[in-house]
C-alpha positions as CSV (number, residue, x, y, z in Angstrom):
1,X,117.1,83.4,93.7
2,X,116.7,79.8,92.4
3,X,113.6,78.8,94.4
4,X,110.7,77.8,92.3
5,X,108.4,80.4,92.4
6,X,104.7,81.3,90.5
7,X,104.4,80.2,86.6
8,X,106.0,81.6,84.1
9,X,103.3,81.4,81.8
10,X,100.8,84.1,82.1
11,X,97.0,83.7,80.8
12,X,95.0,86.0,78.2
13,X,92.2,87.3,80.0
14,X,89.5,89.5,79.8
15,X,89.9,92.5,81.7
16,X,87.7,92.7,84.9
17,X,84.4,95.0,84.3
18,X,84.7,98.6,86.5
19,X,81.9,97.4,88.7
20,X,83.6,94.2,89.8
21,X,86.7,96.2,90.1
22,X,85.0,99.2,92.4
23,X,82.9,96.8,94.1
24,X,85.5,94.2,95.3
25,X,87.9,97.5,96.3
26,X,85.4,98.4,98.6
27,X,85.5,95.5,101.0
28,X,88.5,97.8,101.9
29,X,85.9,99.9,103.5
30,X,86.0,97.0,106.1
31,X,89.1,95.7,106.6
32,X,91.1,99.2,106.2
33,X,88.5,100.3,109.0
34,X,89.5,97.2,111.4
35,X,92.8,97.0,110.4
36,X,93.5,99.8,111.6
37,X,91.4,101.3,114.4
38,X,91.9,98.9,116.8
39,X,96.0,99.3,116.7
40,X,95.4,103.1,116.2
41,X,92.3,103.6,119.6
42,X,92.7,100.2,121.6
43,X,95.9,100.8,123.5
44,X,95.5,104.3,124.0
45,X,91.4,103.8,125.2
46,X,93.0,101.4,127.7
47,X,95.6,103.1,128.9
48,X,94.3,106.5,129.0
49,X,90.4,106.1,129.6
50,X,90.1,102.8,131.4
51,X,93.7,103.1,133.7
52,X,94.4,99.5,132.1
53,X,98.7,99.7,132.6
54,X,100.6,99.4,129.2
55,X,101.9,96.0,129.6
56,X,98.6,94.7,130.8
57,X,96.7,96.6,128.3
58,X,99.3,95.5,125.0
59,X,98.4,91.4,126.4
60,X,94.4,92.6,126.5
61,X,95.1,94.1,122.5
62,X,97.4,91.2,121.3
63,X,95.6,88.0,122.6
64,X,91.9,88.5,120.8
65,X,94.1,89.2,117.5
66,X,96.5,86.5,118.0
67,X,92.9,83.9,117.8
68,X,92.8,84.9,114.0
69,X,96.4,82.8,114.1
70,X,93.7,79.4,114.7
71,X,90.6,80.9,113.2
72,X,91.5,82.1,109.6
73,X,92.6,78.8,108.3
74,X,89.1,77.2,109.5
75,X,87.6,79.9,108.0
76,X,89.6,79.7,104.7
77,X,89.1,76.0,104.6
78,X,85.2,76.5,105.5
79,X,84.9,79.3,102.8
80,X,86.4,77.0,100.2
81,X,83.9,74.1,100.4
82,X,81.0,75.9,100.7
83,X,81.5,77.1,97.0
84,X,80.6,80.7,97.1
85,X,82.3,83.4,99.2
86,X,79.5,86.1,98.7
87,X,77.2,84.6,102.3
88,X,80.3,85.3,104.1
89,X,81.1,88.4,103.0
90,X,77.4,89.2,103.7
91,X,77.0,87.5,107.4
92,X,79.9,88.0,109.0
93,X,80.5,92.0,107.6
94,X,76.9,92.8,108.9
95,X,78.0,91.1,112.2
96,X,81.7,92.5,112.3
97,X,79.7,96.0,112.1
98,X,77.8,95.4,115.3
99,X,80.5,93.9,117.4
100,X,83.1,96.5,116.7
101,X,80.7,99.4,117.7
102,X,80.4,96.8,121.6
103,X,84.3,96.8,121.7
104,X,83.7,100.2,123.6
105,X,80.7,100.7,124.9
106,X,82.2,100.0,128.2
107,X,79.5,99.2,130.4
108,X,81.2,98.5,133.7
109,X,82.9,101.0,135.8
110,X,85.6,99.8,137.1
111,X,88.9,99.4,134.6
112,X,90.0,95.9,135.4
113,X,86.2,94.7,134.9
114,X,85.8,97.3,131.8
115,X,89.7,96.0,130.1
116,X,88.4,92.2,130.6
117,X,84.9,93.4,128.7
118,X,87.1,95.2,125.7
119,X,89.0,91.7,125.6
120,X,86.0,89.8,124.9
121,X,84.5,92.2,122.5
122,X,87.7,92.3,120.7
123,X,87.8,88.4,120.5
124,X,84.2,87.9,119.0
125,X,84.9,90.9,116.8
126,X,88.0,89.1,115.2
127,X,86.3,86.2,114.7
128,X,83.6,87.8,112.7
129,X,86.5,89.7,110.6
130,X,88.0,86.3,110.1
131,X,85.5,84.9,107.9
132,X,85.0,88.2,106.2
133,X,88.6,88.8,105.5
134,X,89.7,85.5,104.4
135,X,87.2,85.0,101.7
136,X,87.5,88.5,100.5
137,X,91.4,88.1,100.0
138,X,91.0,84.7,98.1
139,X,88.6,86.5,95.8
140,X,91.4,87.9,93.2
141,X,92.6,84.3,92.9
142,X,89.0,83.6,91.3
143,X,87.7,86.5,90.0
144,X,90.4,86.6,87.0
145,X,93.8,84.8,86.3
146,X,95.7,87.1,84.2
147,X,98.8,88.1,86.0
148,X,98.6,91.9,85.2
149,X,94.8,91.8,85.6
150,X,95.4,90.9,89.3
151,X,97.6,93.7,89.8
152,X,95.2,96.1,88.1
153,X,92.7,94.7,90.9
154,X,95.3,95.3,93.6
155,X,95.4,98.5,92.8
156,X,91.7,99.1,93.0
157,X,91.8,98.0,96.5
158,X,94.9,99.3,97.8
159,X,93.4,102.8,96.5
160,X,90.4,102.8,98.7
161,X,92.2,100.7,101.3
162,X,94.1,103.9,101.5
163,X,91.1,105.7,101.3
164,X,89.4,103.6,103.7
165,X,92.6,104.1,106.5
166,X,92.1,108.0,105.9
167,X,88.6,108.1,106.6
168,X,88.5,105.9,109.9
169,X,92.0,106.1,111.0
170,X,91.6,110.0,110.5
171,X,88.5,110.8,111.8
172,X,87.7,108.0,114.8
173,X,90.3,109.8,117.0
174,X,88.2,113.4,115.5
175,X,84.9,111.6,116.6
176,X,86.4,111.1,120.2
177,X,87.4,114.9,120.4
178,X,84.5,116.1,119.0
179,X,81.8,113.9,121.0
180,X,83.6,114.8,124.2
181,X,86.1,112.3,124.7
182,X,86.9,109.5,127.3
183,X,84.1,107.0,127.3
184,X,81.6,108.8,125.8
185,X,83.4,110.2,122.5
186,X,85.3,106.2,122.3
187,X,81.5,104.8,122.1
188,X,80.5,107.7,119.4
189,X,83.5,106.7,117.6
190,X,83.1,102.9,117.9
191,X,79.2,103.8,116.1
192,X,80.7,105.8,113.5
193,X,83.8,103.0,112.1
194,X,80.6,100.1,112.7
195,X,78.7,101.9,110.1
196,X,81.5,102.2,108.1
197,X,82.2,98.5,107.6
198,X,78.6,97.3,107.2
199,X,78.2,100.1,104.8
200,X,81.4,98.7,102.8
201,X,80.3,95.2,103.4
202,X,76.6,95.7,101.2
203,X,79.4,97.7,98.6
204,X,81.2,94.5,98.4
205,X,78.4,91.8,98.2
206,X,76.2,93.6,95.7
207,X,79.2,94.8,93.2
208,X,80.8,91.1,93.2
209,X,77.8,88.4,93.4
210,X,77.3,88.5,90.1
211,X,80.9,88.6,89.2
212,X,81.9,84.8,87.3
213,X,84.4,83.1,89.2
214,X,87.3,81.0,88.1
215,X,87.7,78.2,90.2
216,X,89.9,74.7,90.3
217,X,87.8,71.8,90.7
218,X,89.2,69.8,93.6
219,X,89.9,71.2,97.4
220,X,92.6,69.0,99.0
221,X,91.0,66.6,101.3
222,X,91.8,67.8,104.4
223,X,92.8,71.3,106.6
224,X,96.2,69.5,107.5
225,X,97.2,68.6,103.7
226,X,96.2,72.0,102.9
227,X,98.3,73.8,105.4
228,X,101.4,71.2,104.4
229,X,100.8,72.4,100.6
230,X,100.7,75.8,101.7
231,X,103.9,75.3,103.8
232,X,105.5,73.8,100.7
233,X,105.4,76.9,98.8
234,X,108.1,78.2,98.7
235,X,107.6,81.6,97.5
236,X,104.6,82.1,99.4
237,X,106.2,81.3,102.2
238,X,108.8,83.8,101.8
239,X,106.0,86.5,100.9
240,X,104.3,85.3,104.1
241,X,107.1,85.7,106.6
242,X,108.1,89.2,105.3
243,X,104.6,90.3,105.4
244,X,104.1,89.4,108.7
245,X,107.2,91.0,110.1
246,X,106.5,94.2,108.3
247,X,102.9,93.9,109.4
248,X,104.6,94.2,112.9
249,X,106.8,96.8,112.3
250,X,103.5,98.8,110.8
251,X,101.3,97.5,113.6
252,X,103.9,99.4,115.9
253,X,103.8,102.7,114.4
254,X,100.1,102.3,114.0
255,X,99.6,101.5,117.9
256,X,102.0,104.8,118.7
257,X,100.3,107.3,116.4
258,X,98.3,109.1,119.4
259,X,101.1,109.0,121.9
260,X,103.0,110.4,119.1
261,X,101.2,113.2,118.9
262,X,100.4,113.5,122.5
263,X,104.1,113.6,123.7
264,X,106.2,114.1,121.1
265,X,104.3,116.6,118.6
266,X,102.6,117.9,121.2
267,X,99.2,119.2,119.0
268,X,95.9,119.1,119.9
269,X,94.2,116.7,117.0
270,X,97.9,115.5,116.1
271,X,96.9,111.9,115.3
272,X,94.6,113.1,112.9
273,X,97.0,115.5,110.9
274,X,99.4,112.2,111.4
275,X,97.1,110.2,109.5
276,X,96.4,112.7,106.8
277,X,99.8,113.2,106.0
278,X,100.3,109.0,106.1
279,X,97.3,108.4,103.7
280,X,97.2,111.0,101.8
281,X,99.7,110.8,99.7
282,X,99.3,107.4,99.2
283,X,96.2,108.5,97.2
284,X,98.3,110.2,94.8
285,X,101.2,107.7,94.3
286,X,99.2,104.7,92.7
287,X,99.5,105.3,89.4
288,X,103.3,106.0,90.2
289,X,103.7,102.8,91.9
290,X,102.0,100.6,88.9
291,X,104.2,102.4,86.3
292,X,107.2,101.3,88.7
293,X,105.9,97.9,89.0
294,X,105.6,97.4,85.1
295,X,109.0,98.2,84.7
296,X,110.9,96.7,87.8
297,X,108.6,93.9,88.7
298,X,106.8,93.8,91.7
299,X,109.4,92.0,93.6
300,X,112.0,94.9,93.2
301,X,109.4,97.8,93.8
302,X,108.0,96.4,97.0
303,X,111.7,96.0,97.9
304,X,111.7,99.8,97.0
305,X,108.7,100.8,98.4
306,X,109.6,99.3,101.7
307,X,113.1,101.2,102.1
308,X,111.2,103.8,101.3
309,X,108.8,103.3,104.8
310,X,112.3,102.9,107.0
311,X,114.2,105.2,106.1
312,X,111.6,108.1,106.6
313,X,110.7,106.0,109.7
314,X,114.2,106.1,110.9
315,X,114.2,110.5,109.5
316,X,111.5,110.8,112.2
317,X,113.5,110.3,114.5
318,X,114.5,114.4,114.7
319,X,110.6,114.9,114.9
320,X,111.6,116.6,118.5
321,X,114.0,119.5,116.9
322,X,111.5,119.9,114.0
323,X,108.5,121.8,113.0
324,X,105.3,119.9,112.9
325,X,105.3,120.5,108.9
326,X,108.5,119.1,108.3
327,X,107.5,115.9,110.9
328,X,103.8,115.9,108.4
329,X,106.0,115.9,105.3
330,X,108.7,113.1,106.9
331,X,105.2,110.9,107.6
332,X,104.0,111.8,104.3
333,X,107.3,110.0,102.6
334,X,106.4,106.9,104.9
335,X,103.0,106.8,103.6
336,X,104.4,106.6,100.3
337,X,106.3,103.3,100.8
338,X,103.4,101.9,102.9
339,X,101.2,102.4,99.7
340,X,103.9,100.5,97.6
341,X,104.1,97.8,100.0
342,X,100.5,97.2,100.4
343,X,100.3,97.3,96.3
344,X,102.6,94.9,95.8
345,X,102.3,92.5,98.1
346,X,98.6,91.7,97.8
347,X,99.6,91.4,93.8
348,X,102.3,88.9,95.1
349,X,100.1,86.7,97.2
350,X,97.7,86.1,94.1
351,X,100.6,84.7,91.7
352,X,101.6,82.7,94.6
353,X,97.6,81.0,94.6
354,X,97.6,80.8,91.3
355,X,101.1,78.8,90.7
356,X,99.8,76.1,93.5
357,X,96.1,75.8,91.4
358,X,98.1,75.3,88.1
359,X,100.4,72.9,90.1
360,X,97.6,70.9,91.4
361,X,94.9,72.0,89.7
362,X,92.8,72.2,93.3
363,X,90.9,74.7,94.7
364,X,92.6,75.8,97.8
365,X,93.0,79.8,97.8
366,X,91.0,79.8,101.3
367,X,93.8,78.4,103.0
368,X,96.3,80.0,101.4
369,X,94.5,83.3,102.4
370,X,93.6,82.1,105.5
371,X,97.2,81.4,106.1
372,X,98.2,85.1,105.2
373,X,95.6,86.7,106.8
374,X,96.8,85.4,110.0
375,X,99.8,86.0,109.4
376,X,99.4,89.6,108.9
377,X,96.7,89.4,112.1
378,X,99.5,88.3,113.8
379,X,101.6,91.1,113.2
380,X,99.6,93.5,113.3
381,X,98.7,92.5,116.8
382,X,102.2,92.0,118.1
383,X,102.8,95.8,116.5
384,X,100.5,97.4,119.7
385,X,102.1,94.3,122.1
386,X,105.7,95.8,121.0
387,X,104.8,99.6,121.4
388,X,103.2,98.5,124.8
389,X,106.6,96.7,125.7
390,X,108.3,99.8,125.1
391,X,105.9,101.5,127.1
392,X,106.6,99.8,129.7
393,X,110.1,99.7,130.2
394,X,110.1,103.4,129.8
395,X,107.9,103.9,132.7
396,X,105.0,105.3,131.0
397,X,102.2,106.5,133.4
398,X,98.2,105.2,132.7
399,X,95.3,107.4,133.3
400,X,91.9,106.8,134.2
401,X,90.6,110.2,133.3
402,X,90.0,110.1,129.5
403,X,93.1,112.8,129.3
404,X,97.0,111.3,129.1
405,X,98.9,111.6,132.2
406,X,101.9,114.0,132.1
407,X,105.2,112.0,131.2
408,X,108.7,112.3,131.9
409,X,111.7,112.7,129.9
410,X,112.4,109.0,129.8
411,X,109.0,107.9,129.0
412,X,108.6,110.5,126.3
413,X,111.7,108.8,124.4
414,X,109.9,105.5,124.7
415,X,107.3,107.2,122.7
416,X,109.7,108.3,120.2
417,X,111.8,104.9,119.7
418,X,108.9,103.0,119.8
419,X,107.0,105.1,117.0
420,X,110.4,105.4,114.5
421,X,113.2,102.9,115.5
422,X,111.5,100.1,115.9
423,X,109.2,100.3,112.7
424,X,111.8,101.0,110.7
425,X,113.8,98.0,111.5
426,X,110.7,95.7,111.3
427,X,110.1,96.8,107.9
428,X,113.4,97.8,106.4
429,X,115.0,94.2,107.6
430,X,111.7,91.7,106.3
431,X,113.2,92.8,103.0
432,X,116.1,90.2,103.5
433,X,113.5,87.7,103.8
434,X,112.0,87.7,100.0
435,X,115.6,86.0,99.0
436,X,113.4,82.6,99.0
437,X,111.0,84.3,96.2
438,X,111.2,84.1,92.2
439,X,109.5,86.6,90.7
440,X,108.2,85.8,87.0
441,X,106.1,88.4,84.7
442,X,105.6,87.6,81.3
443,X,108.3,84.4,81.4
444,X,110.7,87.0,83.1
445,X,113.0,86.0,86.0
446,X,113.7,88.5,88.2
């Protein structure tokens, strides 16, 4: 790997103060919640409550998300002239909180009427997130610029980000059982993940508004030159186009969870147990993950850690011949690399910022951000779109009843592929991708 890649020169710095630390890792509270609701309730509320048809419901989920593509570099390269990212995270958190609780109140009867209301819902919710998310994530950039101290941060946030994915991604689909289900338990469980991000949106701006902030002086003059800087990073562009495909490949799996467990597990409050066993362990692995990053680099161990996620991916694949423990404990392995993944790569993106302000000695982590948030908007959107796909061509049946329609042999396998295959090949071949990175820790090559 001979591309030029983040500095070799890393700063003293201060280590971050716990507060800072716990109250920047709980904007995870909001974007662990949207991240990954909408992949893990949308489809299935379309297809399932509202009679939307897969392929027409995957097009209804990946088009509001596919807007973050155009909004999050306006809202990076907004967030970086206003010079302070704390009103953002304020305003458009409280607002996110509201709209995502609309996305399904579903106040008309009929599907095609209540899928074209969900659309627009989803849309103004994603623009909200985008000017949450995008200065949230160029925070670390700013808030300290020691190498390691970045990765310390990281893994502040990655721990309740997996905390934050256990919670809502665990317990929405429990709020729809419990509250009844169909259109009354989705609107009970839309309340319940809305309070969740304004309550981890006050978290974030009180325990960082105080925090000092490292900043270049200069912003580039214009969105264009910024996005042709970005573009001329070479190692975060690498980072950038991995991330995105893996954020499919996860997207995928994310969108399937409840059909998983509908017609392959076959378990009442299967999506639930899914989720527990995904998370979980990720809660537990952290301080296993930063020991391996010290010693491999972070290039190699997210290299590791997503091998890790297809190759259990590509295990489940026997899920139908095994008990539901063994399929927990398979999922459980899966979490496991996600958790590395997540680590590492959000430590990557940081270096990557910080090797372009050193380089140009302006202040342009908004777009940079921006950049990657769509990115991974992107693929996280096309993940439902390509589990829809698959749907589809396996002749899965919609339902208008709040309950999944019985489904045939062929559709079943749909399920199946779509939930293992193609997740692990999203996220075991993006690895191929990072041959245009240079990983440097403490004047190290890797």
């Amino acid at each position: 790997m001979t591309t030029a890649g983040p500095s070799s020169v890393v700063p003293r710095t201060s280590a971050l103060p716990r507060g800072v630390l716990a109250g920047y890792a709980l904007g995870s509270l909001v974007t662990g919640a949207f991240g990954t609701v909408p992949g893990l309730l949308l489809l299935p509320y379309l297809t399932d409550t509202l009679g939307v048809a897969a392929g027409v419901a995957g097009l209804l989920v990946l088009l509001p998300k596919a807007w973050d593509v155009i909004v999050n570099p306006v809202a990076g390269r907004i967030s970086d002239r206003s010079g302070s990212r704390q009103p953002f995270l304020l305003g458009a958190g409280l607002l996110l909180g509201v709209l995502f609780a609309a996305i399904f109140v579903a106040p008309f009867p009929g599907g095609a009427a209540s899928g074209a209301y969900v659309a627009v819902a989803f849309l103004a919710a994603a623009t909200a997130y985008a000017f949450f998310q995008v200065p949230y994530v160029a925070m670390p950039a700013e808030l300290t610029d020691g190498y390691s101290e970045r990765t310390r941060l990281m893994t502040w946030r990655v721990a309740v980000l997996a905390l934050a994915i256990l919670i809502s991604g665990a317990l929405a689909p429990l709020v729809v059982e419990l509250t009844g289900g169909g259109r009354s338990g989705h609107r009970w469980s839309g309340a319940f993940v809305g309070a969740l991000i304004i309550v981890g949106t006050l978290a974030t701006y009180f325990g960082t508004r105080k925090a000092p902030s490292r900043t270049a002086g200069e912003s580039e003059p214009s969105l264009r030159a910024q996005l042709r800087v970005a573009s001329g990073n070479a190692p975060f562009r690498a980072l950038l186009i991995c991330w995105v495909v893996q954020a499919a490949g996860i997207g995928t799996m994310l969108a399937g969870v409840k059909y998983f467990a509908d017609h392959v597990l076959h378990q009442d409050s299967g999506a639930t147990f899914l989720f527990a066993a995904f998370v979980g362990p990720a809660l537990l692995v952290m301080p296993l993950w930063t020991a391996v990053g010290h010693r491999l680099g972070k290039l190699r161990s997210l290299i590791i850690a997503s091998l890790a996620f297809a190759t259990g991916a590509l295990i489940l694949l026997a899920s139908p011949a095994l008990p539901a423990v063994a399929v927990y404990l398979i999922v459980a392995l899966i979490g496991v690399g996600y958790a590395g993944q997540q680590v590492f790569a959000m430590a990557m993106l940081p270096d990557c910022i910080a090797y372009d302000t050193e380089r140009t000695g302006r202040r342009q982590a908004g777009v940079f951000t921006g950049v990657w948030t769509a990115g991974e908007t992107l693929g996280l959107a096309l993940g439902p779109g390509i589990f829809a796909v698959m749907l589809q061509m396996f002749g899965y049946v919609s339902s208008a009843t709040g309950d999944a329609a019985t489904q045939d042999d062929t559709a079943r396998l749909g399920v199946l592929l779509g939930f293992t295959v193609v997740p692990a090949l999203l996220v075991g071949a993006a690895v191929l991708l990072l041959r245009g990175y240079r990983d440097v820790e403490g004047g190290r090559t890797a």
